[in-house]
VOTI-871422 format. One line per field, with one value per residue: x, y, z of N, C-alpha, C, CB in turn; residue in three letters; residue number from 1. Coordinates in steps of 0.05 Angstrom, whole numbers. Glycine has a CB too. Layout:
n.px: X / ...
n.py: Y / ...
n.pz: Z / ...
ca.px: X / ...
ca.py: Y / ...
ca.pz: Z / ...
c.px: X / ...
c.py: Y / ...
c.pz: Z / ...
cb.px: X / ...
cb.py: Y / ...
cb.pz: Z / ...
residu: Ala / ...
num: NUM / ...
This chain:
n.px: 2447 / 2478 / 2421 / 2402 / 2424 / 2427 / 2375 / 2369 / 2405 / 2374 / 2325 / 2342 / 2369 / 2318 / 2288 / 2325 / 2303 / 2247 / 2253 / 2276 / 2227 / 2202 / 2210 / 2198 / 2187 / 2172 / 2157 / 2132 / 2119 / 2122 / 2068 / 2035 / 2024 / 2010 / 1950 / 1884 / 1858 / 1898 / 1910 / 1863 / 1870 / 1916 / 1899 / 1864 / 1886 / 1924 / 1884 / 1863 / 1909 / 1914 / 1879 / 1893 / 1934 / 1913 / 1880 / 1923 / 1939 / 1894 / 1897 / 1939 / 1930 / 1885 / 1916 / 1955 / 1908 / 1894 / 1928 / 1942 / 1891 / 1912 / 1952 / 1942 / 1909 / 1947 / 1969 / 1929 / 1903 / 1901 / 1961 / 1953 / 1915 / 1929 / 1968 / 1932 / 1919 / 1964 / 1971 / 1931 / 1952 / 1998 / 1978 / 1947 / 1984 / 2006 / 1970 / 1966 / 2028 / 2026 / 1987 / 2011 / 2060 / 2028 / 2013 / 2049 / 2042 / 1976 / 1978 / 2005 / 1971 / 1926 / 1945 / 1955 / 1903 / 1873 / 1904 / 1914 / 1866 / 1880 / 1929 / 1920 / 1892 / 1927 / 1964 / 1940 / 1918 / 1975 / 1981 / 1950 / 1959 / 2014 / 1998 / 1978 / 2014 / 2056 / 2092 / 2139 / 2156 / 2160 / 2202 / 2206 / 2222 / 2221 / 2254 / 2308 / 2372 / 2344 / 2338 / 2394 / 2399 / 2358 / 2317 / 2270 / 2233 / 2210 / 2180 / 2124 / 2089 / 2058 / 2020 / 1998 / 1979 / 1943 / 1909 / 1874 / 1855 / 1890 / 1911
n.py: 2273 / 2232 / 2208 / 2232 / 2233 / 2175 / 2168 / 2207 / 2182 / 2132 / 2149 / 2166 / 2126 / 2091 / 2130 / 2120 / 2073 / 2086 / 2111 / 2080 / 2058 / 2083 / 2082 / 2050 / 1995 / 1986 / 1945 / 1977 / 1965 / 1915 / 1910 / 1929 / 1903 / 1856 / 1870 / 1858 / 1890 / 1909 / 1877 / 1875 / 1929 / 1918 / 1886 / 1916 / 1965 / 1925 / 1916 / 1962 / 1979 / 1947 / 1959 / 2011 / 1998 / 1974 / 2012 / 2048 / 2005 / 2002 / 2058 / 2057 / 2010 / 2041 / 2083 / 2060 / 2025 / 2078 / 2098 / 2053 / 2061 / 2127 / 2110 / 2071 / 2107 / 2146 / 2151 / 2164 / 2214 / 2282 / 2331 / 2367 / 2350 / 2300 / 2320 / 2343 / 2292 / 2268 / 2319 / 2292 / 2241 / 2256 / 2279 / 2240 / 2201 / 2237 / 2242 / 2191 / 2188 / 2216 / 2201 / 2150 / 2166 / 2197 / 2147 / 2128 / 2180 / 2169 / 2114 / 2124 / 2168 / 2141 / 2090 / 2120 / 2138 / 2089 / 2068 / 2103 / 2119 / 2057 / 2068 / 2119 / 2086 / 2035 / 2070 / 2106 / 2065 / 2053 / 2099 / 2090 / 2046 / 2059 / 2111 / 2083 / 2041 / 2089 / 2108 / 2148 / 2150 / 2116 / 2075 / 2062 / 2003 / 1977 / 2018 / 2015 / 2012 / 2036 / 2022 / 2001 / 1971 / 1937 / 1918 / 1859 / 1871 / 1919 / 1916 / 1940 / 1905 / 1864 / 1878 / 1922 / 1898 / 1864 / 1897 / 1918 / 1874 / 1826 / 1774
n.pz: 3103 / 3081 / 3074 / 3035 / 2981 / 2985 / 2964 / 2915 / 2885 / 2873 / 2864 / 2804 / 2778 / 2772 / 2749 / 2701 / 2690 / 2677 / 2630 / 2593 / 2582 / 2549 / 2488 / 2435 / 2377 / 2313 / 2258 / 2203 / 2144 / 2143 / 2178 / 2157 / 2110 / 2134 / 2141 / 2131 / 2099 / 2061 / 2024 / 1987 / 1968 / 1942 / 1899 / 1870 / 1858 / 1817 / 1787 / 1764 / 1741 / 1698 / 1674 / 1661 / 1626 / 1578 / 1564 / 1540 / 1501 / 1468 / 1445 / 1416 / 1382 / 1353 / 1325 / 1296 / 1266 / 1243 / 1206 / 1175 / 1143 / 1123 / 1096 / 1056 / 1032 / 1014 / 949 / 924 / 947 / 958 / 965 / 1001 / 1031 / 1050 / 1093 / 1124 / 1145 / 1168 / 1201 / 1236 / 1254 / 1282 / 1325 / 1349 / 1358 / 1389 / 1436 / 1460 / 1471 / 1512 / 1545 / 1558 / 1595 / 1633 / 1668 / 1715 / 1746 / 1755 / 1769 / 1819 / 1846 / 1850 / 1898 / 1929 / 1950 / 1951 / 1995 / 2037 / 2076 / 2099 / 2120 / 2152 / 2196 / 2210 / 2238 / 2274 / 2307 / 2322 / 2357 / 2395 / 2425 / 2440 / 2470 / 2511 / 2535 / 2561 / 2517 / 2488 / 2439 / 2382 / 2330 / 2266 / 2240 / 2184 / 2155 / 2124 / 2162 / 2201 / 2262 / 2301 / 2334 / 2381 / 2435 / 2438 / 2478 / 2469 / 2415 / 2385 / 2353 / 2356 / 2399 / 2364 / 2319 / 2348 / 2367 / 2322 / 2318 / 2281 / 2271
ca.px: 2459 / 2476 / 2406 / 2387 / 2445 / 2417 / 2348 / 2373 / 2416 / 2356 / 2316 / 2368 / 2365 / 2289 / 2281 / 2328 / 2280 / 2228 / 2264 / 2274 / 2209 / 2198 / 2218 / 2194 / 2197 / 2144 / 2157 / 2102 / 2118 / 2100 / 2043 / 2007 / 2017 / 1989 / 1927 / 1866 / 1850 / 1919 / 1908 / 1846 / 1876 / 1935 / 1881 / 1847 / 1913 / 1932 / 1868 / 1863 / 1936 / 1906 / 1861 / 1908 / 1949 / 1891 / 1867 / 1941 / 1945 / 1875 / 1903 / 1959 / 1918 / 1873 / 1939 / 1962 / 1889 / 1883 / 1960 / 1943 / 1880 / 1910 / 1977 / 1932 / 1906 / 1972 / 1966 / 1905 / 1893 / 1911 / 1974 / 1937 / 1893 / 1950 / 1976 / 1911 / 1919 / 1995 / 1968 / 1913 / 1961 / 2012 / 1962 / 1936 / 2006 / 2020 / 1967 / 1983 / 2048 / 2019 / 1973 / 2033 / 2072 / 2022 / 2000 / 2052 / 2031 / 1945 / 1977 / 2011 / 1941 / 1911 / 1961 / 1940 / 1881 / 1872 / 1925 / 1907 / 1856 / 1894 / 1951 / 1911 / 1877 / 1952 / 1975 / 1912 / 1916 / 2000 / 1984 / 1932 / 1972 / 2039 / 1996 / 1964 / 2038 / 2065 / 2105 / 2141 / 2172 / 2154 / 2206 / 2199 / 2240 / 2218 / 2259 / 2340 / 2386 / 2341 / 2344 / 2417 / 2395 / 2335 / 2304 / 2245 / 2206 / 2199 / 2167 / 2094 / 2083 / 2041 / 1997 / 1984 / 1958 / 1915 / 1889 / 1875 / 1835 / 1895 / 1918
ca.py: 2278 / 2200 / 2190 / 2243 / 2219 / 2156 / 2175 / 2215 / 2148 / 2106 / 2166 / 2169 / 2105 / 2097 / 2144 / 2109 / 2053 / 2090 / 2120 / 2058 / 2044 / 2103 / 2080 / 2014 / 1998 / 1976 / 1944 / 1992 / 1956 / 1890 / 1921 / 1946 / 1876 / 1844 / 1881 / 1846 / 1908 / 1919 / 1854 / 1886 / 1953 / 1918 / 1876 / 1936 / 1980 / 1917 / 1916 / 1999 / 1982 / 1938 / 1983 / 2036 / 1987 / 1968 / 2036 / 2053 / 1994 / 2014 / 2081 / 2044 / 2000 / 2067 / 2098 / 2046 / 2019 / 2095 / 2101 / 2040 / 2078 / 2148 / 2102 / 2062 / 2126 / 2168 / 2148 / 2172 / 2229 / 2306 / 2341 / 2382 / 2327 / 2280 / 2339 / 2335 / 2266 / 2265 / 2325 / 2275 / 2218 / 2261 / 2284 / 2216 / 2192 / 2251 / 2235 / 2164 / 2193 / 2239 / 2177 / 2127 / 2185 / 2196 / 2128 / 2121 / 2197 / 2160 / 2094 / 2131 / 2177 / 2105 / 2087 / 2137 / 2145 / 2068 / 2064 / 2133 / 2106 / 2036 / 2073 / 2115 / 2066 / 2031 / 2100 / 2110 / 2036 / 2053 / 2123 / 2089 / 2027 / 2079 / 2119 / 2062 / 2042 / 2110 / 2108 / 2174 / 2153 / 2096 / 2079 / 2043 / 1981 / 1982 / 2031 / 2011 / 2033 / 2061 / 2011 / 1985 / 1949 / 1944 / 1889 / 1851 / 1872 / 1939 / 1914 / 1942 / 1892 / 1837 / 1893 / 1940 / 1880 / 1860 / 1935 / 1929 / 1848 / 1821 / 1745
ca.pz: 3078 / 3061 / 3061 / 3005 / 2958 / 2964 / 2955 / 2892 / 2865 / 2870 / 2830 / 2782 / 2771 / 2767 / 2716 / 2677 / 2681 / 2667 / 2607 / 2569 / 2562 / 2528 / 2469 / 2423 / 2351 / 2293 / 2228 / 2183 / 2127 / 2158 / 2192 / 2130 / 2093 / 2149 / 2147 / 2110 / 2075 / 2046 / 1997 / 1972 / 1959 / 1917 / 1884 / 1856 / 1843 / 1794 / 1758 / 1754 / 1712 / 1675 / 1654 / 1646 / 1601 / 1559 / 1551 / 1525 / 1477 / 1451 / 1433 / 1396 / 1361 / 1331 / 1321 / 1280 / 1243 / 1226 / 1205 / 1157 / 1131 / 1113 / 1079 / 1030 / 1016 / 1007 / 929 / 907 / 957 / 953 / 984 / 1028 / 1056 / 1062 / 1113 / 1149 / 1159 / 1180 / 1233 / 1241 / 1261 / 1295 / 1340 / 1350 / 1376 / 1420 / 1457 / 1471 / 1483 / 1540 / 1570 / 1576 / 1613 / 1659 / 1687 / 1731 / 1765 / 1757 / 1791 / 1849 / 1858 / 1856 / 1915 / 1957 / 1954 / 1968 / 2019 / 2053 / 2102 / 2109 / 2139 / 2179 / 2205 / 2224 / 2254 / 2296 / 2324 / 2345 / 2375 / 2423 / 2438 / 2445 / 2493 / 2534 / 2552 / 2556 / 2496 / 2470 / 2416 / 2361 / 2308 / 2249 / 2242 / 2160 / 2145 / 2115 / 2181 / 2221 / 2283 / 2293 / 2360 / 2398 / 2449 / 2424 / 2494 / 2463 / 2400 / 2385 / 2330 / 2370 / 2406 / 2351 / 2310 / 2365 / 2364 / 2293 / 2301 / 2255 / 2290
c.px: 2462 / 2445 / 2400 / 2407 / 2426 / 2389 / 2352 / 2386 / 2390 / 2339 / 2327 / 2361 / 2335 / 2285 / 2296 / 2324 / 2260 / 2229 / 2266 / 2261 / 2193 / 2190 / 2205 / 2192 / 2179 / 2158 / 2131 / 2094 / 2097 / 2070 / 2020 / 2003 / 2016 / 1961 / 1908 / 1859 / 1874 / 1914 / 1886 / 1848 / 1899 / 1918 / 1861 / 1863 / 1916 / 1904 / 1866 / 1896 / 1937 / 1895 / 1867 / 1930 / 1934 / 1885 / 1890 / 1944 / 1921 / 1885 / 1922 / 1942 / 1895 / 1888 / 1950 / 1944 / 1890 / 1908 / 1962 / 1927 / 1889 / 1936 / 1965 / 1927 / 1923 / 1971 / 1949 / 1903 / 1917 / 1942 / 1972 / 1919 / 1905 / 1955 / 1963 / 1910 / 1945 / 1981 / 1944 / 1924 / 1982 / 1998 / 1948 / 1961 / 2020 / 1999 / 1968 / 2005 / 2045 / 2003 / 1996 / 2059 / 2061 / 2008 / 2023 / 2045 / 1996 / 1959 / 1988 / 1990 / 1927 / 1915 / 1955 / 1916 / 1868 / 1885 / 1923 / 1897 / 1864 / 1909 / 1944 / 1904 / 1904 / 1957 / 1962 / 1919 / 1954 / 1996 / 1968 / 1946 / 2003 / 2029 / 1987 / 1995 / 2055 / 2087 / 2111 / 2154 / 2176 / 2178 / 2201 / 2217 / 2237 / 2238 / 2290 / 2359 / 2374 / 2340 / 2368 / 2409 / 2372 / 2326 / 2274 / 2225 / 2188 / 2181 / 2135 / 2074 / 2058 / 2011 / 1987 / 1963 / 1940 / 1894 / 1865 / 1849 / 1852 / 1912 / 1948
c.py: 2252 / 2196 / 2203 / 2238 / 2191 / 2152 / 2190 / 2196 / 2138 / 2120 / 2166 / 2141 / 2091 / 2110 / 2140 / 2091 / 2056 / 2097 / 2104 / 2046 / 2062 / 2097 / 2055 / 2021 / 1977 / 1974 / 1955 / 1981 / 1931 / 1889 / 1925 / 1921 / 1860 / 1850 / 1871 / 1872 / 1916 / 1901 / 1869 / 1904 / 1943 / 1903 / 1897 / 1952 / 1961 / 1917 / 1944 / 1995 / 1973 / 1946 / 2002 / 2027 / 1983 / 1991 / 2043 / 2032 / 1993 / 2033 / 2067 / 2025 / 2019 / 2079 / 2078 / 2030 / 2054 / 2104 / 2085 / 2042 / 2096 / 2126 / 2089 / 2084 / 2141 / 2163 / 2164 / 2206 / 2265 / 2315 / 2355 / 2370 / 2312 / 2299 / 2340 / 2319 / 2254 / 2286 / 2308 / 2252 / 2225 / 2269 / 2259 / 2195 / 2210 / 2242 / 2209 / 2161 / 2204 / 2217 / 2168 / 2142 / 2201 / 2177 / 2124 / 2147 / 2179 / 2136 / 2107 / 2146 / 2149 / 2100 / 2095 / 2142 / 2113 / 2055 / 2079 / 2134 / 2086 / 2044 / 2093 / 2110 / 2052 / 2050 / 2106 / 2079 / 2042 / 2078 / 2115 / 2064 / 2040 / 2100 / 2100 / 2055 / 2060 / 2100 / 2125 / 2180 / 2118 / 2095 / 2052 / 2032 / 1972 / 1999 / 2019 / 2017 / 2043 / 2053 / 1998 / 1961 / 1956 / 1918 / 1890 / 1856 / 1899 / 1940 / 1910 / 1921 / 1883 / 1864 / 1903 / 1917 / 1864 / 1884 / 1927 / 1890 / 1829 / 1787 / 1737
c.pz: 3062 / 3046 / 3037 / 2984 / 2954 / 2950 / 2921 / 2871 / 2858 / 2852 / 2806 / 2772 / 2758 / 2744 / 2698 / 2667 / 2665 / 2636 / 2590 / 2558 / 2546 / 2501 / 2453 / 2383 / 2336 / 2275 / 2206 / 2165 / 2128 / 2159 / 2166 / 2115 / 2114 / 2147 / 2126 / 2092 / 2049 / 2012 / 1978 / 1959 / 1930 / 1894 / 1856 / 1838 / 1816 / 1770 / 1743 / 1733 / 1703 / 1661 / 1631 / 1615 / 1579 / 1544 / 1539 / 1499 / 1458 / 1434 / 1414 / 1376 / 1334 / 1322 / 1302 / 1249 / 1231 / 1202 / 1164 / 1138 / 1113 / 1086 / 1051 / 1015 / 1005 / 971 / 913 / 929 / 954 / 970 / 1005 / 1045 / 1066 / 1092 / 1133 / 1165 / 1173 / 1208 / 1252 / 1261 / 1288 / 1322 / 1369 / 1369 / 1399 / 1439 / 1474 / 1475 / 1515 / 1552 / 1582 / 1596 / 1640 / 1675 / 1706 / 1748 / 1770 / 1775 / 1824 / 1863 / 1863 / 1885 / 1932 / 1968 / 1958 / 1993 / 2032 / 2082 / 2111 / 2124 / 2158 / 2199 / 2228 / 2243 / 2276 / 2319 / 2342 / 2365 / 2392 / 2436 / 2452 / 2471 / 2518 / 2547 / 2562 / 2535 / 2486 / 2450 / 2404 / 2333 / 2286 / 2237 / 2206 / 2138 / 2144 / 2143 / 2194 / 2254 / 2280 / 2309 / 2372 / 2408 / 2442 / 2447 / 2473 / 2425 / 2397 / 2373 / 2343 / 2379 / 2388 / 2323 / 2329 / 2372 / 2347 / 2285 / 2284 / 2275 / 2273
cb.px: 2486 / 2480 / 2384 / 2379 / 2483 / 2422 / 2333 / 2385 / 2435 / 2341 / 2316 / 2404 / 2373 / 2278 / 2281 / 2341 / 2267 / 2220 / 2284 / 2281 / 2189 / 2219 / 2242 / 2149 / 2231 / 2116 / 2161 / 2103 / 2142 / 2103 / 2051 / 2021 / 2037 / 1994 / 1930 / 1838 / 1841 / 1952 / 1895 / 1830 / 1889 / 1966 / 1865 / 1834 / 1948 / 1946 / 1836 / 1869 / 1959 / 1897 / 1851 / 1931 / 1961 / 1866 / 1854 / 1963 / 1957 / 1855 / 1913 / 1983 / 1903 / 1858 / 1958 / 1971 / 1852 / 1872 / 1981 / 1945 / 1871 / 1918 / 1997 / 1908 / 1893 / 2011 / 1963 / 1871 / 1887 / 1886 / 1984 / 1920 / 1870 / 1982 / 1978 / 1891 / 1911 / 2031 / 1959 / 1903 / 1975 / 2027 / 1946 / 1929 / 2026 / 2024 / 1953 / 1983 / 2059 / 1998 / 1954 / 2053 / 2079 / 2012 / 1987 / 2072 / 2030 / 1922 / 1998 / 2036 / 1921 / 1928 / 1979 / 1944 / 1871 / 1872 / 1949 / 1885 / 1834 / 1904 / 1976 / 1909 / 1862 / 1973 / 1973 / 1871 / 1913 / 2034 / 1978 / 1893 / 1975 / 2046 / 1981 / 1943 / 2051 / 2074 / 2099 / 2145 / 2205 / 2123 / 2232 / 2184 / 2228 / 2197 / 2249 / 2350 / 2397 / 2311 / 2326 / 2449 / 2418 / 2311 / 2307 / 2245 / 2213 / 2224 / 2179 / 2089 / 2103 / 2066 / 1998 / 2009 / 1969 / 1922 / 1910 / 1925 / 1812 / 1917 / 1887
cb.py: 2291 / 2167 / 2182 / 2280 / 2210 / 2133 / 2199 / 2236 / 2117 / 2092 / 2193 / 2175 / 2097 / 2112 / 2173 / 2109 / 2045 / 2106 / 2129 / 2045 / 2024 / 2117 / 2081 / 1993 / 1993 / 1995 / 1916 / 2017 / 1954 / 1887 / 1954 / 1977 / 1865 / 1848 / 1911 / 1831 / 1935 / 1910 / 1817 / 1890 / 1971 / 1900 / 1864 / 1954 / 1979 / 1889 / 1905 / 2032 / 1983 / 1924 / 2002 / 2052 / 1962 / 1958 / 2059 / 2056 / 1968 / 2025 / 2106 / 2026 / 1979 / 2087 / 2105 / 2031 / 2005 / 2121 / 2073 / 2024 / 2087 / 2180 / 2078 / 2046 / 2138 / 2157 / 2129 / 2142 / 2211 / 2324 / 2349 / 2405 / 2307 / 2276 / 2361 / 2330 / 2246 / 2283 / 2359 / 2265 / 2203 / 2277 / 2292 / 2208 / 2185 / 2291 / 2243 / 2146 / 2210 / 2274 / 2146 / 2104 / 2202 / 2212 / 2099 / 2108 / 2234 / 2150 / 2069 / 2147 / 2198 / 2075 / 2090 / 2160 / 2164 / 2055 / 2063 / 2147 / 2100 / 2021 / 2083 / 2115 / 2044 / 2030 / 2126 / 2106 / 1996 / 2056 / 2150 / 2084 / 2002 / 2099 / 2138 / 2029 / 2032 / 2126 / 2099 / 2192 / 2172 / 2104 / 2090 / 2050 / 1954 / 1992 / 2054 / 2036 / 2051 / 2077 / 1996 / 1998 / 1950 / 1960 / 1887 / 1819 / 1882 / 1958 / 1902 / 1966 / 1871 / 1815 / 1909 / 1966 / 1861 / 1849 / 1969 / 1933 / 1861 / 1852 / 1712
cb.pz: 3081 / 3086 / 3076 / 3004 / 2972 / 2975 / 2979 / 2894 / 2887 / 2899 / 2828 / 2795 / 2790 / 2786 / 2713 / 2671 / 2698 / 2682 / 2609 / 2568 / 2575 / 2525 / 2474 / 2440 / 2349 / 2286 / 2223 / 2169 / 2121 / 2186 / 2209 / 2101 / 2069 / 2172 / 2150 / 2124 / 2090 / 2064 / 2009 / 1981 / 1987 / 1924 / 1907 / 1876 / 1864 / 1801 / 1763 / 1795 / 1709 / 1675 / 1669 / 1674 / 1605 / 1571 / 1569 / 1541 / 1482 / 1465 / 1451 / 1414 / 1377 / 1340 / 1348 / 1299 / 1256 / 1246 / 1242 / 1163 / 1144 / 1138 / 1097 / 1032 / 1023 / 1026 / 930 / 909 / 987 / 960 / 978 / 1021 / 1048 / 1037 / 1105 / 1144 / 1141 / 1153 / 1234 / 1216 / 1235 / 1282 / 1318 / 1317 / 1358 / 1423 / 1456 / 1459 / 1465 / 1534 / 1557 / 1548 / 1596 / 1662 / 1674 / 1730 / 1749 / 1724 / 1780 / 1851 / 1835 / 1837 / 1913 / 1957 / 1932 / 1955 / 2016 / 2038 / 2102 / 2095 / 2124 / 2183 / 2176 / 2207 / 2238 / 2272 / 2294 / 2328 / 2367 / 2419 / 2417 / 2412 / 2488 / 2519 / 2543 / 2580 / 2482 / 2480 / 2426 / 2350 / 2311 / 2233 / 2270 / 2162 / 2153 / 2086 / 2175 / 2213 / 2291 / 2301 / 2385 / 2383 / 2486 / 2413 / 2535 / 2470 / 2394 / 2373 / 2318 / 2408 / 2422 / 2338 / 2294 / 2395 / 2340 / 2274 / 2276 / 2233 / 2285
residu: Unk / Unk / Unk / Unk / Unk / Unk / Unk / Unk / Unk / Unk / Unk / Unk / Unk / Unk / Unk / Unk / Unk / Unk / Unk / Unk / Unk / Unk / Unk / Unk / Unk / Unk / Unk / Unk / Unk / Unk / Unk / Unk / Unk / Unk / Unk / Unk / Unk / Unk / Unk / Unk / Unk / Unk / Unk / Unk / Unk / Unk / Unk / Unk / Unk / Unk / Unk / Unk / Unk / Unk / Unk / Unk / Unk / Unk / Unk / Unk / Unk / Unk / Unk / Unk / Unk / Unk / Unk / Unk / Unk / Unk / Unk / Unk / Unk / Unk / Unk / Unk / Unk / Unk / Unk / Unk / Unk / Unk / Unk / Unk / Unk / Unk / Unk / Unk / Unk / Unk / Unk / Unk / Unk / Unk / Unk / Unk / Unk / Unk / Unk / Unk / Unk / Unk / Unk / Unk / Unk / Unk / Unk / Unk / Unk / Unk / Unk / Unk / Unk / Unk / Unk / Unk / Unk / Unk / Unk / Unk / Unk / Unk / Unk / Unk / Unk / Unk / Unk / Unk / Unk / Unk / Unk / Unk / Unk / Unk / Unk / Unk / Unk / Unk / Unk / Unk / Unk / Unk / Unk / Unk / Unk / Unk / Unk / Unk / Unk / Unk / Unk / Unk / Unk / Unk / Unk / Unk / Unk / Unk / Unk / Unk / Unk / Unk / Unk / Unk / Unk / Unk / Unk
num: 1 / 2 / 3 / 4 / 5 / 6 / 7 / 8 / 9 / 10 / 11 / 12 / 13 / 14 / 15 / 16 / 17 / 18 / 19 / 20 / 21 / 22 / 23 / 24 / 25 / 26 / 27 / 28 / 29 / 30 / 31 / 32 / 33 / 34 / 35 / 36 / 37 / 38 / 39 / 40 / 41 / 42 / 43 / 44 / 45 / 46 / 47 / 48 / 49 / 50 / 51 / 52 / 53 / 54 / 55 / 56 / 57 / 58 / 59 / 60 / 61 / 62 / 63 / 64 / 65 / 66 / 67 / 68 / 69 / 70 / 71 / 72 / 73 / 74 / 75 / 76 / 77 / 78 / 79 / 80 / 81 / 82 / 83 / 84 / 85 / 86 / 87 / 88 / 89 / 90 / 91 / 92 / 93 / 94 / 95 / 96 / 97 / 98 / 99 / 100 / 101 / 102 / 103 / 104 / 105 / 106 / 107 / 108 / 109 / 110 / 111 / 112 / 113 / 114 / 115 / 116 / 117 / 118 / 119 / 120 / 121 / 122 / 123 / 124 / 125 / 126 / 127 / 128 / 129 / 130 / 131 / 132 / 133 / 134 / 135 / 136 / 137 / 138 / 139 / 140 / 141 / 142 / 143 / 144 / 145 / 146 / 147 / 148 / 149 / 150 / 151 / 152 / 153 / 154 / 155 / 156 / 157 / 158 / 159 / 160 / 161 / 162 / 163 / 164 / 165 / 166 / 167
């Protein structure tokens, strides 16, 4: 009888070795602006909103040369054409109303769709370094509160950028 107590202590115990390495903890954030492709992706995002800025202060500049068009004319020109050219203008500013209201939905499709495969790519590299150690549970040290405490053995960081090629 002693001995299976202590045979069950020393299990007991054991598996709450084993248990703690369960667990380890990734900065994502980090991780992703480590990654040589990330730079390229923000590189691109800022010129695509350059674009998108350009292409909005285009519309403003036709919105404004045509603005200064119909006004010379307001003098000489009819009441019913004037009207044309007011739905002409109004027209002309809704939709450069409706662009500059949706580039930040076009920059966040941007976002994803350049960041999409980068973070799979991350994700893929922790679920094979998370299974190679058994690992059943990854959290992410990125996030405000979400680790209070944790020991730096159980940090993936170092391996999953050696997964990934990143020095």
């Amino acid at each position: 009888m002693m001995r299976f107590s202590f045979l069950f202590c020393f299990l007991l115990l054991l598996g709450g070795a084993v248990q703690a390495q369960e667990y380890a903890y990734l900065n994502f954030g980090n991780l992703l602006a480590s990654m040589p492709e990330s730079k390229a992706a923000d590189d691109s995002l800022g010129a695509y909103q350059a674009k998108l800025e350009a292409d909005l202060v285009a519309m403003a500049e036709k919105f404004e040369k045509r603005y200064k068009e119909v006004e010379a004319l307001a003098a000489t020109t009819a009441p019913v054409k004037m009207r044309e050219y007011e739905a002409e203008l109004q027209k002309l500013q809704q939709t450069a109303i409706q662009f500059e209201q949706s580039i930040p939905n076009q920059l966040q499709a941007k976002r994803a769709e350049l960041l999409g495969p980068i973070v799979e790519r991350a994700r893929k590299a922790i679920d094979e370094v998370a299974e190679a150690r058994n690992i059943k549970m990854v959290f992410d040290g990125s996030i405000f509160n979400a680790l209070l405490y944790t020991q730096e053995v159980n940090d993936l960081m170092p391996a999953v950028k050696e997964k990934l090629g990143i020095e």
